[in-house]
KOLTI-964721 format. One line per 8 residues: their letters; for each residue z, y, x of C-alpha. Coordinates in steps of 0.2 Angstrom, whole numbers, plus 2048, in hexadecimal, padded with zeros to 3 digits. Last residue first. Layout:
A) Z Y X  ...
end
This chain:
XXXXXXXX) D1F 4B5 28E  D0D 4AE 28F  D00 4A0 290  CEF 4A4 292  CEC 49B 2A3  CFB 4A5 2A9  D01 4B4 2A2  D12 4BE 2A7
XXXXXXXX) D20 4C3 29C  D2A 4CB 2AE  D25 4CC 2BE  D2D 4C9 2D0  D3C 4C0 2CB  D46 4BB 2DA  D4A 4AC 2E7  D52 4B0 2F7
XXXXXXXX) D61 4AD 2EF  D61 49F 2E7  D72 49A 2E0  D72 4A9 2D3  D5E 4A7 2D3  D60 493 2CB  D4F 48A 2CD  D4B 47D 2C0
XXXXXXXX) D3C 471 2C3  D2C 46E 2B7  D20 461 2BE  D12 46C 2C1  D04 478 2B8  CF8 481 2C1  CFA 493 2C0  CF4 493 2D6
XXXXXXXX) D04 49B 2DA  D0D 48B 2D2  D11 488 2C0  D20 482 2B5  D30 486 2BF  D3D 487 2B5  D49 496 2B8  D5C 49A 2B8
XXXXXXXX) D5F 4AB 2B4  D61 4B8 2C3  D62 4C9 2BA  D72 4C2 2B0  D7E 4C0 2BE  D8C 4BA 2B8  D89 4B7 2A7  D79 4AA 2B0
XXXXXXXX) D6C 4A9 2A4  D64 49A 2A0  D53 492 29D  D47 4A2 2A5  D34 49B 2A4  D2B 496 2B3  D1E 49F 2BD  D1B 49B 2D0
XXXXXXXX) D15 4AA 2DA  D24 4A7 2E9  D2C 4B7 2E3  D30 4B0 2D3  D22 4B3 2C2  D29 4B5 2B1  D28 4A8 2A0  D35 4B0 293
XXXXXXXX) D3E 4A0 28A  D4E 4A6 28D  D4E 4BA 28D  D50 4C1 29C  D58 4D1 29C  D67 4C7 294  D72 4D4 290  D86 4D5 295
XXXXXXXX) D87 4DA 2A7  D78 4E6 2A3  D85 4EE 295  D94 4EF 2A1  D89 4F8 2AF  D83 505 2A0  D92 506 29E  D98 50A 2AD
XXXXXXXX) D89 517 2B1  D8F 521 2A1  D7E 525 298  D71 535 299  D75 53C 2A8  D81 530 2B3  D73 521 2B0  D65 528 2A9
XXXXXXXX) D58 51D 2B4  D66 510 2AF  D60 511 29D  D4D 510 2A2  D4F 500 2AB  D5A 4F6 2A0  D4A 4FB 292  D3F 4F4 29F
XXXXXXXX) D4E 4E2 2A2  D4C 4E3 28E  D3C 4E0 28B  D32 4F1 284  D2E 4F4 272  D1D 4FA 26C  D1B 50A 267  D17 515 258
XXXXXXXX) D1A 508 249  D2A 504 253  D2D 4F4 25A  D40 4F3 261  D47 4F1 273  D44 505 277  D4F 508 265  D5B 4FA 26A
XXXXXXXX) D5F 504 27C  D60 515 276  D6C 511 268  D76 503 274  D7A 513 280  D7C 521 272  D89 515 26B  D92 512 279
XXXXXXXX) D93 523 27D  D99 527 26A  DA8 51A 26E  DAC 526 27D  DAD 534 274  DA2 544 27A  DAC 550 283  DAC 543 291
XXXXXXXX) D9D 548 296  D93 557 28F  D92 55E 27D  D80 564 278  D84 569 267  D77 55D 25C  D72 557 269  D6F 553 27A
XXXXXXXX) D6C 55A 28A  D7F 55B 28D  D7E 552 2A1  D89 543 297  D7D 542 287  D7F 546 273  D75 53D 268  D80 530 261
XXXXXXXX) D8E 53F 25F  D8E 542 24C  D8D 531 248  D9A 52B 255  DA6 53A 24D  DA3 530 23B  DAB 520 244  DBA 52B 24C
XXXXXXXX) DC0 532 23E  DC1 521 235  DB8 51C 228  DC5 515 217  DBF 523 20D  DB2 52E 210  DB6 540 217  DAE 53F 226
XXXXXXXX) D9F 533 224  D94 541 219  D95 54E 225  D94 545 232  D86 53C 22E  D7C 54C 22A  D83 554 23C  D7C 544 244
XXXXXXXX) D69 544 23A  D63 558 23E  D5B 552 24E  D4D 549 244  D4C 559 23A  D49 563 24A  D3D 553 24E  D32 559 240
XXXXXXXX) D34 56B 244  D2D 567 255  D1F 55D 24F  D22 549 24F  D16 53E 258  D0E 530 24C  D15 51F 241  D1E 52F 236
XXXXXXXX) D2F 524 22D  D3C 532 230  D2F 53E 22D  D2A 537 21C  D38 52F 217  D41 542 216  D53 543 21D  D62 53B 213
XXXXXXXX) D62 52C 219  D61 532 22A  D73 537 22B  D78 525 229  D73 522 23B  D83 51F 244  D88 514 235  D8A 503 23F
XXXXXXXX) D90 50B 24D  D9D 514 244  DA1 505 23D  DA0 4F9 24D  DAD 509 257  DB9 50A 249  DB7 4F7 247  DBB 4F2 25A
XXXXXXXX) DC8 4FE 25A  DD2 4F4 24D  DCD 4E4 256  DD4 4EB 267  DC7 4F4 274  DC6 4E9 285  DB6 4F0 28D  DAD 4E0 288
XXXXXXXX) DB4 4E0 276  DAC 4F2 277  D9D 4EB 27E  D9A 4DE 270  D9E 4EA 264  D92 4F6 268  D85 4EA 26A  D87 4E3 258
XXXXXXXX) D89 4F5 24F  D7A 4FA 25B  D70 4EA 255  D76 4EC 240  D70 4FE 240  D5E 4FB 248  D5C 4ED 239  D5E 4F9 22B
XXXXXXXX) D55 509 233  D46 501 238  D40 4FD 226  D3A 4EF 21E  D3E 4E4 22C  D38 4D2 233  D41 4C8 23E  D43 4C2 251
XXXXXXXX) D56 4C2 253  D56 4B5 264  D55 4C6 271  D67 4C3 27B  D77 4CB 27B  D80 4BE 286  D90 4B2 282  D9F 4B3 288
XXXXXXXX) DAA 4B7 278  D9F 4B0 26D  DAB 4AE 260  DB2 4BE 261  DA1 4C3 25F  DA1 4B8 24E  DB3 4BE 249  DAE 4D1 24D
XXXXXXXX) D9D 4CF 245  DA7 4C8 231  DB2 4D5 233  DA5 4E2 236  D9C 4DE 224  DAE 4DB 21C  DB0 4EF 220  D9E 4F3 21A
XXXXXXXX) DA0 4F8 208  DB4 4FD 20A  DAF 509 217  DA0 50F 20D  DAA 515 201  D9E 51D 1F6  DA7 52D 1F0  D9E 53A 1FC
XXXXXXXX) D89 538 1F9  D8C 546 1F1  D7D 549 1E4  D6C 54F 1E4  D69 541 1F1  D6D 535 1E6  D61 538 1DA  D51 53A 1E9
XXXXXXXX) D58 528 1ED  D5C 528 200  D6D 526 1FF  D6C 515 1F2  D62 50F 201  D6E 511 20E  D7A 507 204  D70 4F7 1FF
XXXXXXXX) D65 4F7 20F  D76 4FA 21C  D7E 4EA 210  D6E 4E0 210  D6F 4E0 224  D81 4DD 226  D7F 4CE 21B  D6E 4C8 225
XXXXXXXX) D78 4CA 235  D87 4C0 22F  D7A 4B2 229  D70 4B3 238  D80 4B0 243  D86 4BC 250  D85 4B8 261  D73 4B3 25F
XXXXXXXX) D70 4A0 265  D5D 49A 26D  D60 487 273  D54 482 281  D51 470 281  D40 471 27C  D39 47A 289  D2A 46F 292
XXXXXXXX) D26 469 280  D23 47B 27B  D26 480 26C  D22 494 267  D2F 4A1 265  D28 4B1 262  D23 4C2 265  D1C 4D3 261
XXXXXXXX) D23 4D3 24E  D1F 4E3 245  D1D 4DC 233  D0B 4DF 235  D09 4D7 243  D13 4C6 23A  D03 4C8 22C  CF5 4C7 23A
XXXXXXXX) CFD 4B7 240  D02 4AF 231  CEF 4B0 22A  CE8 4A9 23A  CF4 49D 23C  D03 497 242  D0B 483 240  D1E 485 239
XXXXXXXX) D27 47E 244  D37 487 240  D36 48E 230  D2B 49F 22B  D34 4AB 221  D43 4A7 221  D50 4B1 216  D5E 4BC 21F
XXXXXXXX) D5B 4CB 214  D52 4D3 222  D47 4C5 222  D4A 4B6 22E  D39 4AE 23C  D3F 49C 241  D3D 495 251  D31 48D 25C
XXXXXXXX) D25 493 252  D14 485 252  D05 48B 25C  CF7 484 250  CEE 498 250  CF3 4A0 25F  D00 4AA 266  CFB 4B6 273
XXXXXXX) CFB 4C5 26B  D0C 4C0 265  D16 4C3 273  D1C 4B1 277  D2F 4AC 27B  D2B 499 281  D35 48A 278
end
């Protein structure tokens, strides 16, 4: 399988895997042949890439570490109980009483024994879906890689779910800000961004006297946005006033919303969104997480076709955990683009070897 954006796709390419709904339903099945039709209504839904077969890859094996059916449950769980908040009725009313603890509690069981699981095993882009709404889908990811890292940093399973619930509702406080500016595809004016900013104290407020959620997890909500150098909000608290589960949280935040389409923007790769979090390393973000969390994401993709140093292009088939910038890479093209007799080059092993480019084109093929 290659990883294609979808401009590049073409009618009679067939998915190389399959395309889930938020509520865990496929959509389109493994190779199921794409057209026209398909194509213009998978840019609607906001998906910029895909899996498409390729005889030359179709050994590689695409595994999230947490299953589509825990996923999908987590997912539905976030919709059904964020969307009871932003009813207009609800709103009139406190939101208090709902036990959002005891709602989501099985919900963070079930990703702590699937992470547990996959104790070695990289964060990698394999969840290509279509969403409803950004909110849902963007609170599973940080809940999943904010686990991952804490059970990387060597938190216990109780601190695991203090840290995976606040996680998981580090956005609650939006549910109760107006659709309309949350939702704007365009720029926001200063006092639409002033609301924006208004989200952490809102989801404090209704996360820190709800049963059964810890302290701590409605203190991530209020702190998401706060940054080590103080420049961010909503009190501008610096360093190692800020709790350390909320760093982490601030960290994977920042990094699933630069990964994600937005109606605005288009997502970026992960090793560009890599890049941009260690350009606020020790001002925005904790340099040794930041370390830990590169250590733990495949910037790579498999199936992403890049360029070595050499000008050949080949498409990335395993990652190494060791040293994941140097994945191991088969060789498909020369530096002319023609095509050869496909061979594997290992970057951990080879070490005057490197990636030069990322998601290149050759001959109209792309990653």
């Amino acid at each position: 399988m290659l990883l294609l954006p979808l401009h590049l796709c073409r009618p009679g390419m067939r998915l190389g895997s399959a395309i889930y709904s938020d509520d865990g339903l496929v959509l389109l099945g493994e190779r199921r042949e794409l057209t026209v039709t398909i194509l213009d209504r998978l840019e609607r839904f906001g998906i910029q890439y895909l899996y498409i077969e390729d005889a030359r890859t179709d050994d590689l094996v695409f595994q999230d570490i947490v299953s589509p059916e825990t996923r999908a449950r987590a997912v539905g769980e976030v919709r059904t109980q964020f969307r009871r908040m932003m009813d207009d009725s609800l709103r009139k009313r406190s939101v208090n009483g709902m036990h959002l603890g005891r709602a989501f509690k099985s919900v963070i069981d079930s990703i702590l024994d699937d992470i547990t699981s996959s104790r070695d095993a990289m964060l990698m882009l394999v969840n290509i879906h279509a969403s409803d709404h950004y909110l849902f889908q963007h609170s599973v990811n940080v809940c999943i890689y904010a686990t991952i890292l804490g059970q990387a940093y060597g938190y216990t399973r109780d601190e695991l779910f203090t840290l995976g619930l606040g996680a998981l509702l580090h956005d609650i406080g939006k549910t109760q800000l107006p659709q309309d500016v949350l939702l704007k595809p365009s720029r926001l004016t200063n006092e639409e961004f002033e609301i924006i900013k208004s989200h952490p104290a809102i989801g404090f407020k209704m996360l820190k006297d709800e049963p059964n959620v810890p302290l701590l997890s409605a203190h991530i909500a209020l702190q998401h946005h706060e940054r080590v150098d103080g420049s961010g909000y909503p009190r501008s608290i610096v360093g190692t006033d800020i709790h350390e589960y909320a760093r982490w949280v601030g960290l994977v935040d920042s990094y699933d919303a630069m990964t994600t389409h937005r109606v605005y923007r288009n997502a970026m790769l992960p090793h560009e969104a890599m890049e941009r979090l260690y350009a606020g390393a020790g001002t925005l973000y904790d340099q040794h997480k930041i370390e830990l969390f590169r250590d733990k994401v495949a910037i790579y993709p498999l199936g992403m076709l890049v360029a070595l140093d050499t000008g050949e292009v080949g498409v990335v088939v395993d990652v190494n955990a060791l040293y994941p910038q140097r994945p191991v890479v088969r060789v498909l093209y020369d530096a002319d683009g023609q095509e050869i007799a496909p061979y594997e080059v290992d970057l951990s092993k080879s070490l005057t070897s490197y990636i030069k480019e990322a998601n290149v084109t050759v001959d109209g093929v792309s990653a």
